[in-house]
N, CA, C and O atoms as a CHARMM CRD file, in Angstrom:
* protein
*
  280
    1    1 UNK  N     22.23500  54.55800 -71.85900 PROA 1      0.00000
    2    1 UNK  CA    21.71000  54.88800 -70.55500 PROA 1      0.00000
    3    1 UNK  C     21.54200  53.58700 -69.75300 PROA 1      0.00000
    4    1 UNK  O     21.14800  52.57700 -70.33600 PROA 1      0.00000
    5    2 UNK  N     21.88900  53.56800 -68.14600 PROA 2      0.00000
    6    2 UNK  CA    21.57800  52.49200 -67.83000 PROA 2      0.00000
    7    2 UNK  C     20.36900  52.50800 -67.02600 PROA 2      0.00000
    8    2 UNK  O     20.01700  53.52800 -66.43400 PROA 2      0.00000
    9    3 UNK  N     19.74200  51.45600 -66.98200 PROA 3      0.00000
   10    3 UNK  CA    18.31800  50.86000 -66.17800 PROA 3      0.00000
   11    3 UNK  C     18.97300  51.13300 -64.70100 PROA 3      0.00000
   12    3 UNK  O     20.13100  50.94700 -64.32700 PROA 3      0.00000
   13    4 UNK  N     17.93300  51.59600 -64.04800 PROA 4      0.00000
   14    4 UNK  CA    17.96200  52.24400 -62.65700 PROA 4      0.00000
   15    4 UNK  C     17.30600  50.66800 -62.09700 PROA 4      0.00000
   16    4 UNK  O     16.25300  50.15500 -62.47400 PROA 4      0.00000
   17    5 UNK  N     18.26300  50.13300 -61.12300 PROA 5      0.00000
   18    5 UNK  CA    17.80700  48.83800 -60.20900 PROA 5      0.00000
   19    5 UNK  C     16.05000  49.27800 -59.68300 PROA 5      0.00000
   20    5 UNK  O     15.63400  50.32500 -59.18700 PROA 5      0.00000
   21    6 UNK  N     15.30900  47.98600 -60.04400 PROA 6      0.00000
   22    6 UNK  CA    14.25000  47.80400 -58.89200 PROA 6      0.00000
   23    6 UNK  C     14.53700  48.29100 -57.05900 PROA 6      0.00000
   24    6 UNK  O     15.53800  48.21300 -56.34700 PROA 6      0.00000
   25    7 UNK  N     13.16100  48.78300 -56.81000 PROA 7      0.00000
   26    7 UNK  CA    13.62200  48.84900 -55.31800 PROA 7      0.00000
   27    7 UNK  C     13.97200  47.66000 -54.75400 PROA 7      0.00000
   28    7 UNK  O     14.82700  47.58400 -53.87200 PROA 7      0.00000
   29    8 UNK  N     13.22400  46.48300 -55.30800 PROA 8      0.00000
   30    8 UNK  CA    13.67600  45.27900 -54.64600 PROA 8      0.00000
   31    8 UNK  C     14.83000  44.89400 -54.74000 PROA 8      0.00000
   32    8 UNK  O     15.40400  44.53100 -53.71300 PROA 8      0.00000
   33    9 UNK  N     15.52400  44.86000 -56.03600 PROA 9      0.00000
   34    9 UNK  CA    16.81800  45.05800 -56.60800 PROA 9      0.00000
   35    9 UNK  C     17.93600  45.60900 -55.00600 PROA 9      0.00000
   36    9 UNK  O     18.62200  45.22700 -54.05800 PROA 9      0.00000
   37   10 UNK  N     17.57600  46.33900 -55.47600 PROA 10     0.00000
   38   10 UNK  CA    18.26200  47.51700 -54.07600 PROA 10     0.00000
   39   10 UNK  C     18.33100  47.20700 -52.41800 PROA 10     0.00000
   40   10 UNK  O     19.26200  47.28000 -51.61600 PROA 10     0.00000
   41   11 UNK  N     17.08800  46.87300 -52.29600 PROA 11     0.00000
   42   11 UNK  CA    16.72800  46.46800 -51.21900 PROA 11     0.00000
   43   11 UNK  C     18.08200  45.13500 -50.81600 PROA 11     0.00000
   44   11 UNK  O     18.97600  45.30400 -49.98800 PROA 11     0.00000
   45   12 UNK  N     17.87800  43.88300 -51.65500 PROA 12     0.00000
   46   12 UNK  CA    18.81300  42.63700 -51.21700 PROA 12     0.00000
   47   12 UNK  C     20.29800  43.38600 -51.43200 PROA 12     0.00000
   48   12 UNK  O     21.11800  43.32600 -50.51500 PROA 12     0.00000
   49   13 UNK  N     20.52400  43.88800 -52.31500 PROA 13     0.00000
   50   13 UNK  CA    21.88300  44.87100 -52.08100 PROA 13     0.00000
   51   13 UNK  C     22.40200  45.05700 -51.05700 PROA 13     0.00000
   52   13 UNK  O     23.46100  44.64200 -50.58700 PROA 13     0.00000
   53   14 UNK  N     21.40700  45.90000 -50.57300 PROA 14     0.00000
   54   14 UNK  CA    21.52000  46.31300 -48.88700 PROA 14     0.00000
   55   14 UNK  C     21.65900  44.99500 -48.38700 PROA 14     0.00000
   56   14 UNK  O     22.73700  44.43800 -48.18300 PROA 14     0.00000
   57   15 UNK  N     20.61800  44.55100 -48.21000 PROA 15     0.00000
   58   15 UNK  CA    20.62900  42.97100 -47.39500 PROA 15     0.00000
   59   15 UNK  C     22.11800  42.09500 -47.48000 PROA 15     0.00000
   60   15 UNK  O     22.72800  41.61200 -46.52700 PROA 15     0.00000
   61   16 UNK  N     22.44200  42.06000 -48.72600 PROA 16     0.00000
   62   16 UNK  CA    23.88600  41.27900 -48.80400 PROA 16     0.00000
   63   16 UNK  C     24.76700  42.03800 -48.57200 PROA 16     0.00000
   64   16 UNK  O     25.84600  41.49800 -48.32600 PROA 16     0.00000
   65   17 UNK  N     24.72900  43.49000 -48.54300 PROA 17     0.00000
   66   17 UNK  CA    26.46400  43.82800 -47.77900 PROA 17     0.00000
   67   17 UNK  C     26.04100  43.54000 -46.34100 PROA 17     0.00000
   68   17 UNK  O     27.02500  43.41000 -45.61400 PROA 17     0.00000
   69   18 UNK  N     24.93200  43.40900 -45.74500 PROA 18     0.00000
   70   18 UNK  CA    24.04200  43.27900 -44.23100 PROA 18     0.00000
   71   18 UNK  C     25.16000  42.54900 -43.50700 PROA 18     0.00000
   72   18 UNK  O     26.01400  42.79700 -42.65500 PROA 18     0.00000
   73   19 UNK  N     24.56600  41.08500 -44.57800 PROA 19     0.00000
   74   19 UNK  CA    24.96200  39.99500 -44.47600 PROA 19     0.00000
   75   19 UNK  C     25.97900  39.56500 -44.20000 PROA 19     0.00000
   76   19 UNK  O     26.26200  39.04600 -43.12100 PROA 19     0.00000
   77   20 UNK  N     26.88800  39.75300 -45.38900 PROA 20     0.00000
   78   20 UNK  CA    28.22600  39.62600 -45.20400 PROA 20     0.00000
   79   20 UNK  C     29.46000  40.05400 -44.63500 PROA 20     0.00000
   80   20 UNK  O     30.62500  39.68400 -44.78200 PROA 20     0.00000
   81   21 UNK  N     28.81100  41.07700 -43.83200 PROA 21     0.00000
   82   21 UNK  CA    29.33200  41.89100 -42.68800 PROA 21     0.00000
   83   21 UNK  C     29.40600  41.21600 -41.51900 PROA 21     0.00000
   84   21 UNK  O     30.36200  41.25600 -40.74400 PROA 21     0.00000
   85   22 UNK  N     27.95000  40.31100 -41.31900 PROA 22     0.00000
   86   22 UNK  CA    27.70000  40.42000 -40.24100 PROA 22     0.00000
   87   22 UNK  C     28.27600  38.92300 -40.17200 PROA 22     0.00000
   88   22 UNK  O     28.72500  38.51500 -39.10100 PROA 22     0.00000
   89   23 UNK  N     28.26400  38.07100 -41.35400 PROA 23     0.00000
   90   23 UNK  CA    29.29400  36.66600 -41.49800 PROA 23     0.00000
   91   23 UNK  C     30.61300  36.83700 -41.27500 PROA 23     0.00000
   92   23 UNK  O     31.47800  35.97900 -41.09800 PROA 23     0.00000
   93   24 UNK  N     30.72000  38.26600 -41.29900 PROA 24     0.00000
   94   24 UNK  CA    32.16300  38.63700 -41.07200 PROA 24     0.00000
   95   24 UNK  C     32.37400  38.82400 -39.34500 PROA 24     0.00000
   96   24 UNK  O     33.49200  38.59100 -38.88700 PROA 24     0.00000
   97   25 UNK  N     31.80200  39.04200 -38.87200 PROA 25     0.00000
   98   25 UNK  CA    31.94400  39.45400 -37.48500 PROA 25     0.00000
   99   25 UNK  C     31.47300  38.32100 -36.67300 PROA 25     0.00000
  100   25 UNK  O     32.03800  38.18100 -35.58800 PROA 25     0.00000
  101   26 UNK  N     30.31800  37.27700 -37.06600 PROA 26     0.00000
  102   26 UNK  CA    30.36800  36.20500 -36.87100 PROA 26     0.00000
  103   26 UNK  C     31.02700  35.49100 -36.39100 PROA 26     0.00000
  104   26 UNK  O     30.88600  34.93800 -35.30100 PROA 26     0.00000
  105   27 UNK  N     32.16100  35.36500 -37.42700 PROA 27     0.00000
  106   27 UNK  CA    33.01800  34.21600 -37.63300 PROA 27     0.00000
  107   27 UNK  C     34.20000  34.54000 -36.58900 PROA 27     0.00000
  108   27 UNK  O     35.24300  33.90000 -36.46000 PROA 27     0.00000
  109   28 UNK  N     33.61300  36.19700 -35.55100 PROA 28     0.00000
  110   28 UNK  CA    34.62200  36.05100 -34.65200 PROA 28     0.00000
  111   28 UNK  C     34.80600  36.10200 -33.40700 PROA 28     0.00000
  112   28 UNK  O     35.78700  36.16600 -32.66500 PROA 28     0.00000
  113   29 UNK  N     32.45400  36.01800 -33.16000 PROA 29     0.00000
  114   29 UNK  CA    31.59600  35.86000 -32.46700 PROA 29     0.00000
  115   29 UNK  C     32.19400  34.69500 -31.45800 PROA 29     0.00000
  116   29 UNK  O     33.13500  33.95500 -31.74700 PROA 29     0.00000
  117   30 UNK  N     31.47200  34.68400 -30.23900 PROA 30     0.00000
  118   30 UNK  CA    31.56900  33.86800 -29.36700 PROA 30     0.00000
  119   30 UNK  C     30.96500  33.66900 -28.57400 PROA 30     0.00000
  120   30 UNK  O     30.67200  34.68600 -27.94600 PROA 30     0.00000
  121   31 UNK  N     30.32000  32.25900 -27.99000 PROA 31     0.00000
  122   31 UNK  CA    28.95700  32.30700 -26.97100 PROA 31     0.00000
  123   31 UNK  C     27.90900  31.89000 -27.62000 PROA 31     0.00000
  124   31 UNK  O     28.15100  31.15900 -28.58000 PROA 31     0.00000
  125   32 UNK  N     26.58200  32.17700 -27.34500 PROA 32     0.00000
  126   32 UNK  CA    25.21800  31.73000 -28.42800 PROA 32     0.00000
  127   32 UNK  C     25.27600  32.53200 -29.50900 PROA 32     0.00000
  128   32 UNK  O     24.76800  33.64700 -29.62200 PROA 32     0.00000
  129   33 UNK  N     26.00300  31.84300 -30.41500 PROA 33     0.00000
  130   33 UNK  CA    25.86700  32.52300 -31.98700 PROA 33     0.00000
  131   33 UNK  C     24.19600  31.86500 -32.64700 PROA 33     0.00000
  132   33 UNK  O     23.55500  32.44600 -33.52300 PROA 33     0.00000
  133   34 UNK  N     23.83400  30.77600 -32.08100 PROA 34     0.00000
  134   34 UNK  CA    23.06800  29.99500 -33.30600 PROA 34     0.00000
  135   34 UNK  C     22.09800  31.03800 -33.94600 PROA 34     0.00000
  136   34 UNK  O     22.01000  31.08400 -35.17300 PROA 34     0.00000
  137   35 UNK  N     21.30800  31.94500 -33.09300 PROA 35     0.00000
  138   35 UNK  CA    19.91900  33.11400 -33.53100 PROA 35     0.00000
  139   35 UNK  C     21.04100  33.91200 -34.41100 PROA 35     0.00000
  140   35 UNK  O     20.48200  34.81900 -35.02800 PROA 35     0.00000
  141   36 UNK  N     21.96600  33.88200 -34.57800 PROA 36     0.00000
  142   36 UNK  CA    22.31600  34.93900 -35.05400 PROA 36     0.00000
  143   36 UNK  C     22.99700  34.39500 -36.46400 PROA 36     0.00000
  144   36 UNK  O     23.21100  35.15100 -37.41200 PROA 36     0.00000
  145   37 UNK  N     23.30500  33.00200 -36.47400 PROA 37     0.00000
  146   37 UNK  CA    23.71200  32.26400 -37.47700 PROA 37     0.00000
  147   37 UNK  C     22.24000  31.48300 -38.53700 PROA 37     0.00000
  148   37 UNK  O     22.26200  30.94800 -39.64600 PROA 37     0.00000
  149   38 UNK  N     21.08600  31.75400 -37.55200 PROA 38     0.00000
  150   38 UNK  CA    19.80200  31.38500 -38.39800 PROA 38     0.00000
  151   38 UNK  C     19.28600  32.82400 -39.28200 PROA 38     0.00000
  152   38 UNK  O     18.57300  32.81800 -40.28600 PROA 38     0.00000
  153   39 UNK  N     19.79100  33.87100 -38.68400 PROA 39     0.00000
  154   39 UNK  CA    19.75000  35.02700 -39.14900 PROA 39     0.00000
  155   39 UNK  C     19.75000  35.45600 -40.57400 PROA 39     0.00000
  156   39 UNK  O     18.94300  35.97000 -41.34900 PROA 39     0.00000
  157   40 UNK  N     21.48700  34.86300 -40.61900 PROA 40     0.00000
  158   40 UNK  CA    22.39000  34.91500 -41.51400 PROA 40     0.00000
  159   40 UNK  C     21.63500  34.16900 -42.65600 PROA 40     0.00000
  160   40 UNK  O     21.50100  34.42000 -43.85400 PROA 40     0.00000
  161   41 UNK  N     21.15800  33.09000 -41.79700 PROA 41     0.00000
  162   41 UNK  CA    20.81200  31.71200 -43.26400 PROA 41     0.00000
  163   41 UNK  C     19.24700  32.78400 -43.43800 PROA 41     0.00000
  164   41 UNK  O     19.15400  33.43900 -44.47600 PROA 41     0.00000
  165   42 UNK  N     18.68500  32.83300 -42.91700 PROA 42     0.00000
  166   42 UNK  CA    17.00500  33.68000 -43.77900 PROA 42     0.00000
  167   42 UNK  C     17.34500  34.64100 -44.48600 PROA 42     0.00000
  168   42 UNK  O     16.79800  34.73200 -45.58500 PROA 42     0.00000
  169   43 UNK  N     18.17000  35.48100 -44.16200 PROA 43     0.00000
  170   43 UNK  CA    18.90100  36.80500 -45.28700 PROA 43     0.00000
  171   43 UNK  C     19.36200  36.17800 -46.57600 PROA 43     0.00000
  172   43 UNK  O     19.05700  36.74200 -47.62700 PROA 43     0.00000
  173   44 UNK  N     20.17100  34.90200 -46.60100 PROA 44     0.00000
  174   44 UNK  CA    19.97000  34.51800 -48.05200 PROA 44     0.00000
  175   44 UNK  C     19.58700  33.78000 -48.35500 PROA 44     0.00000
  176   44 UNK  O     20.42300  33.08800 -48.93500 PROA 44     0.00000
  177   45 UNK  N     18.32100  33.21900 -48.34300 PROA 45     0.00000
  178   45 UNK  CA    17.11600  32.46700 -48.17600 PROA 45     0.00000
  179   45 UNK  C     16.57200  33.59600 -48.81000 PROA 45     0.00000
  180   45 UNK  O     16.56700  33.36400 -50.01900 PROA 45     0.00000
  181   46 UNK  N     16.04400  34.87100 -48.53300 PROA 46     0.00000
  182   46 UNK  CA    15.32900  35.99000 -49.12100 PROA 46     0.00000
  183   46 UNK  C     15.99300  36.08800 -50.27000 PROA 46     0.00000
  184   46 UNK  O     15.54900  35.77600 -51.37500 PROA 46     0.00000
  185   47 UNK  N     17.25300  36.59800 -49.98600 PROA 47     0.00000
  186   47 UNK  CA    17.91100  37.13000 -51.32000 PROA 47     0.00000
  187   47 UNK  C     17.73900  36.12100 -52.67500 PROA 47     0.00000
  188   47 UNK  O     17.40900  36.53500 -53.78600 PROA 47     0.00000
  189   48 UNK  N     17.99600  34.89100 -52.38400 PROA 48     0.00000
  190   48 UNK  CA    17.65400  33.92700 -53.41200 PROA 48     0.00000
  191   48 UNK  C     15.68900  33.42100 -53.80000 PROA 48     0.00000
  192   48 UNK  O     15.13500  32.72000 -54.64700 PROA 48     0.00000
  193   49 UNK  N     15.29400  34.15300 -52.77800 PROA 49     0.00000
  194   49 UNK  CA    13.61200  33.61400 -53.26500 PROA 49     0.00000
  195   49 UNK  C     13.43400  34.95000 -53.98100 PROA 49     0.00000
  196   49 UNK  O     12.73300  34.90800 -54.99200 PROA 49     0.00000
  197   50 UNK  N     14.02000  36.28900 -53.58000 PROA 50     0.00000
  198   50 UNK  CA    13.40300  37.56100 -54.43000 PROA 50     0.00000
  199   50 UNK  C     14.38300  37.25200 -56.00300 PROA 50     0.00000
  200   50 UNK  O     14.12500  37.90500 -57.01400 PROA 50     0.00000
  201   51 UNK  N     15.24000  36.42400 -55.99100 PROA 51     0.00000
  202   51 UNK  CA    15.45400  35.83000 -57.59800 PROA 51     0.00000
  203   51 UNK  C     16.58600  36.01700 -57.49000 PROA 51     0.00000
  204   51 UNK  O     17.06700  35.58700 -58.53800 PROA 51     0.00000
  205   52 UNK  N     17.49400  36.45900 -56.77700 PROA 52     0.00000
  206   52 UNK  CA    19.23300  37.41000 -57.10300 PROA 52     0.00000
  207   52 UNK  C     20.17300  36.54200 -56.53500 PROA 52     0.00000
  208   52 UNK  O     19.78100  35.67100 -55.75900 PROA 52     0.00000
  209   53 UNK  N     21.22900  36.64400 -56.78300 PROA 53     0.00000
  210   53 UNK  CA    22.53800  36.07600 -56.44200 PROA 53     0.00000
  211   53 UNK  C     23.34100  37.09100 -55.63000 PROA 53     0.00000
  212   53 UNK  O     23.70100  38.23500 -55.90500 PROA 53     0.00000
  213   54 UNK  N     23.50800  36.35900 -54.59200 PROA 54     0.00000
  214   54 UNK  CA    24.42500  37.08200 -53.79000 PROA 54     0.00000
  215   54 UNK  C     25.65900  37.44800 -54.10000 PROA 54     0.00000
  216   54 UNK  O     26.19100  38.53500 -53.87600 PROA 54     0.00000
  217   55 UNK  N     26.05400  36.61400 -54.56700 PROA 55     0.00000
  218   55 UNK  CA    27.47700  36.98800 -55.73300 PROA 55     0.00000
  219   55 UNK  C     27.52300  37.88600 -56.73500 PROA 55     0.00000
  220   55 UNK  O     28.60000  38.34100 -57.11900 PROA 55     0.00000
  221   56 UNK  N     26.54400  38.18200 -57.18200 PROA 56     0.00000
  222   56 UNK  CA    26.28400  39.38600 -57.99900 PROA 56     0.00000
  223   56 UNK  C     25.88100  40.44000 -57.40000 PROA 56     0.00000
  224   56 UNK  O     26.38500  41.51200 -57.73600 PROA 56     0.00000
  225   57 UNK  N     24.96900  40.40800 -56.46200 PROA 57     0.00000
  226   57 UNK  CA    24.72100  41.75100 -56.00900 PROA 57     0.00000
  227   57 UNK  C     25.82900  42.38900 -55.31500 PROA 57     0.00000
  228   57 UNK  O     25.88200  43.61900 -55.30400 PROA 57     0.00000
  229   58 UNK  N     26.99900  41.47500 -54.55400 PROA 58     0.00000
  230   58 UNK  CA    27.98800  41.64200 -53.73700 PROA 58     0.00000
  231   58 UNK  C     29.44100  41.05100 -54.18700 PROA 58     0.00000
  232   58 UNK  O     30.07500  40.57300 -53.24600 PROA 58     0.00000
  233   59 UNK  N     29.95600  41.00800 -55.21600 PROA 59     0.00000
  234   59 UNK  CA    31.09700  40.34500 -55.92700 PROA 59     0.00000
  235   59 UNK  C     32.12100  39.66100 -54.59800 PROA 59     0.00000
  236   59 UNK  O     32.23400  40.10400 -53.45600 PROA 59     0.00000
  237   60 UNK  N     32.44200  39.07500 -54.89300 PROA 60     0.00000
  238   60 UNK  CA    33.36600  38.37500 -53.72100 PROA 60     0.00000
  239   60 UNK  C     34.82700  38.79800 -54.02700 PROA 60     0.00000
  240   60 UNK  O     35.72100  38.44300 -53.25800 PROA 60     0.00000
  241   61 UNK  N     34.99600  39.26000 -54.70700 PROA 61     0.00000
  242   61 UNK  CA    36.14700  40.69200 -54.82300 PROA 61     0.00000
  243   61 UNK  C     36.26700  41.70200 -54.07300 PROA 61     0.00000
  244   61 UNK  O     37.27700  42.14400 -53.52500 PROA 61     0.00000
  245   62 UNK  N     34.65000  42.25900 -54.04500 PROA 62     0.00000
  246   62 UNK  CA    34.38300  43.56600 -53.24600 PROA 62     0.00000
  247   62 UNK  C     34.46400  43.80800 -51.69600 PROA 62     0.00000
  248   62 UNK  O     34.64100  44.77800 -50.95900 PROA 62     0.00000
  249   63 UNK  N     34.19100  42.09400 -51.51800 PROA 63     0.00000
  250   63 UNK  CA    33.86900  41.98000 -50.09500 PROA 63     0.00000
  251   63 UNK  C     35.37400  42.10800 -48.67500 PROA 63     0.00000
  252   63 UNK  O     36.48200  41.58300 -48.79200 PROA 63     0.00000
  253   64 UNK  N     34.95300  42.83400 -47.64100 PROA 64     0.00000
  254   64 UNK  CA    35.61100  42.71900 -47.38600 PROA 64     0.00000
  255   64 UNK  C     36.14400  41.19700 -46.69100 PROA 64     0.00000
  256   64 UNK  O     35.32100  40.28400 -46.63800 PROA 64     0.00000
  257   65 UNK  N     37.47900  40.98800 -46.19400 PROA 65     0.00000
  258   65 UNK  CA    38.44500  39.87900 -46.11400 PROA 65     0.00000
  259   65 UNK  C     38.57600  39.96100 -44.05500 PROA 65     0.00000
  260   65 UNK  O     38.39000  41.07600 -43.56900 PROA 65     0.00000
  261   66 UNK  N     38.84200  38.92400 -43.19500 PROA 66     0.00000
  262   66 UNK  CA    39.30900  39.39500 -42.42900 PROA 66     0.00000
  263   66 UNK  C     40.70200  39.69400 -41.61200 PROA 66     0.00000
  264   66 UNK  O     40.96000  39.60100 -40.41200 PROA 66     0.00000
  265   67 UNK  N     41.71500  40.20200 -43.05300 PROA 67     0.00000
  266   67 UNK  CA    42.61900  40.76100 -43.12700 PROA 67     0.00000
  267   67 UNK  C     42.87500  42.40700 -43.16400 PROA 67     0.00000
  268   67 UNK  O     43.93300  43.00600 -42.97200 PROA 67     0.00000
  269   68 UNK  N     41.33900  43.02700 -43.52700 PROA 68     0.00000
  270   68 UNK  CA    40.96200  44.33300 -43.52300 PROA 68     0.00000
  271   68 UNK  C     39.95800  44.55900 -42.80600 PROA 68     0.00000
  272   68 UNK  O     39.03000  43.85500 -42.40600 PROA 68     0.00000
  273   69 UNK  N     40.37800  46.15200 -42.62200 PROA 69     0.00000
  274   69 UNK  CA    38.75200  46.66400 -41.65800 PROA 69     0.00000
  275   69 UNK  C     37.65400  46.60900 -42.17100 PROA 69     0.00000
  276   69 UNK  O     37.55000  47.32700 -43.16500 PROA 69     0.00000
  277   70 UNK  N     36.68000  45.97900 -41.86700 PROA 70     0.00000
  278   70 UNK  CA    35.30800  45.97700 -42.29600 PROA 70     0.00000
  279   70 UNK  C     34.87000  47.13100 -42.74700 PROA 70     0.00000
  280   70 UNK  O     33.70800  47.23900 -43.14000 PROA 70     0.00000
């Protein structure tokens, strides 16, 4: 049987596909990005103080590329 994730668990989950979505759309942003690039940096700033790896919660396999639709 497997262990059912913490809500917190779950929670940065959410937070890192957030994230990496939004690094994705970012990167194709234009104009005053910086609030939105300090954003980016506190989202995994959290994810790494609640203990988790973003790479694990979000494999960099899984993620999308911006060669595909988000």
């Amino acid at each position: 049987m497997t262990e059912t994730p913490s809500l917190i668990e779950r929670l940065c989950r959410s937070l890192a596909f957030h994230l990496v979505e939004g690094e994705l759309t970012l990167s194709y942003a234009e104009g005053d990005i910086e609030d939105w690039r300090e954003e980016c940096d506190q989202a995994r700033a959290l994810i790494k103080e609640a203990g988790f790896d973003i790479d694990v919660l979000y494999p960099i396999l899984d993620r999308p590329t911006s060669e595909e639709p988000a």
